[in-house]
C-alpha positions in Angstrom: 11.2 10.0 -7.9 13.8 12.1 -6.4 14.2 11.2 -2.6 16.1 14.5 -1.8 13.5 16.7 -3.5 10.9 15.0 -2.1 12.3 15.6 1.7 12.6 19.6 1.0 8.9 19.3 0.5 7.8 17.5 3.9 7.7 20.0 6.8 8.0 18.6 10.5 6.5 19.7 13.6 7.9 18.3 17.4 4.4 17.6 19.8 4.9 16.4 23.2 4.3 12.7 23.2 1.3 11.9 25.0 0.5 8.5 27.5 2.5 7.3 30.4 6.5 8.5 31.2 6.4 11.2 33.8 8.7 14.5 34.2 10.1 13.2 30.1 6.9 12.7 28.7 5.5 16.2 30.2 8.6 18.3 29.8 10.5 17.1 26.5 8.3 17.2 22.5 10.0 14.0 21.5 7.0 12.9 19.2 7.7 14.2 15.6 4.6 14.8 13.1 5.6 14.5 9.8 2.9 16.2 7.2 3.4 16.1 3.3 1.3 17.9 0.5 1.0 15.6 -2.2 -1.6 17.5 -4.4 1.1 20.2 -4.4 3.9 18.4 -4.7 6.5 19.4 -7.2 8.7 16.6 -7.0 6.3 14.0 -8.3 4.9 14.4 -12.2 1.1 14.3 -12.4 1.1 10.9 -13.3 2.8 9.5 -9.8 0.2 11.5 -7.7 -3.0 10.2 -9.0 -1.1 7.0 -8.5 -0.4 7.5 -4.5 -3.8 9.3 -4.2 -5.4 5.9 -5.4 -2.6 3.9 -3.3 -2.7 6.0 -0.2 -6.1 7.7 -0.1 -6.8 5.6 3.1 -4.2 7.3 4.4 -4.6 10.9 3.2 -6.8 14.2 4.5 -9.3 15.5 2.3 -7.2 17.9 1.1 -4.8 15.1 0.0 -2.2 15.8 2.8 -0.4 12.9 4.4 0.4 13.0 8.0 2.9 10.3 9.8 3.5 10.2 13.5 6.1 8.7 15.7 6.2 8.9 19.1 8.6 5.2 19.6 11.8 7.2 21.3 12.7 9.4 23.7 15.1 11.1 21.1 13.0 13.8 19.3 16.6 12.9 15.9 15.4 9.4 16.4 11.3 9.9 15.9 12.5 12.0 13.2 14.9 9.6 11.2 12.2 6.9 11.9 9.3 9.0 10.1 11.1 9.8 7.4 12.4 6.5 6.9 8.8 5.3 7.4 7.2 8.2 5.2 10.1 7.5 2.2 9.0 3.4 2.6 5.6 4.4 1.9 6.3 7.3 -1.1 8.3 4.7 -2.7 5.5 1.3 -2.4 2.7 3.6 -3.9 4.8 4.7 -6.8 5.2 0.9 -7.9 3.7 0.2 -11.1 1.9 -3.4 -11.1 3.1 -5.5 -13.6 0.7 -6.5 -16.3 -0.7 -10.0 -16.6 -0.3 -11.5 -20.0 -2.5 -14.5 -20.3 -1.1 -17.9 -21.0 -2.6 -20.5 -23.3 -4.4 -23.4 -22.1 -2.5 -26.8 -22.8 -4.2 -29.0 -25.3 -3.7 -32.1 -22.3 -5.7 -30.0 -20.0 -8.6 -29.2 -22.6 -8.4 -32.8 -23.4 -8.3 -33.9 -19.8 -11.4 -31.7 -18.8 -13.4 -32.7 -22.2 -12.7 -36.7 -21.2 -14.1 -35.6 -17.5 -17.5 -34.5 -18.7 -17.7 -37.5 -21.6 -17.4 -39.8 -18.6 -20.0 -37.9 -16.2 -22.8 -37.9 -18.8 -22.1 -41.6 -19.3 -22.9 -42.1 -15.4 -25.7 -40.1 -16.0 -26.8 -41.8 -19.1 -26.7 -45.3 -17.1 -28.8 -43.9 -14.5 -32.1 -43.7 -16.5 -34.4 -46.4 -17.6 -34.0 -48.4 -20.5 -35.8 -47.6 -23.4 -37.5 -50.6 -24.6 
């Protein structure tokens, strides 16, 4: 994944920032919107996209955009450092491969252990019935 490649694809848009803060909140856009295509996205191979669709698709449009807001500071640079920040934490966690489990063998204590267990329940249970005269 190449981070700068990746940032020449997102496009940004500034929205006025909605909720309470008066004369700043109506006059200044200081919320950022931060939208990235990642069907059509060249700087991922076709491999890493199917693998953020399945990661992200919670978080994607049907047409398998993303879209990240922030709306946190008064600075319109700051929302915009922050998204991207946020957007590149999220690119990067759906791009991790999970590592494969390899099985371990059981210990032959632990077989024994269990085997012993069971012996001794139906020995209970054998000394529960009636004797057979």
């Amino acid at each position: 994944m190449d981070k700068e490649k990746i940032i020449t694809e997102v496009t940004f848009k500034a929205v006025r920032s909605s909720g309470a803060g008066g004369q700043n909140v109506n006059k200044v856009s200081s919320k950022v919107v931060l939208t990235f295509d990642l069907v059509n996205s060249s700087a991922l191979s076709d491999e890493e996209k199917e693998r953020s669709q399945e990661k992200l698709k919670s978080k994607l449009t049907l047409d398998g955009i993303l879209i990240l807001n922030c709306d946190e500071d008064r600075s319109q640079l700051k929302n915009k450092a922050i998204v991207t920040k946020r957007f590149l934490e999220i690119i990067e966690k759906s791009l991790v491969v999970p590592k494969k489990r390899t099985p371990t063998k059981i210990p032959r204590a632990v077989i024994e252990k269990r085997l012993k267990a069971k012996a001794t329940t139906s020995e209970v249970k054998q000394n529960r019935k009636k004797p057979d005269l």
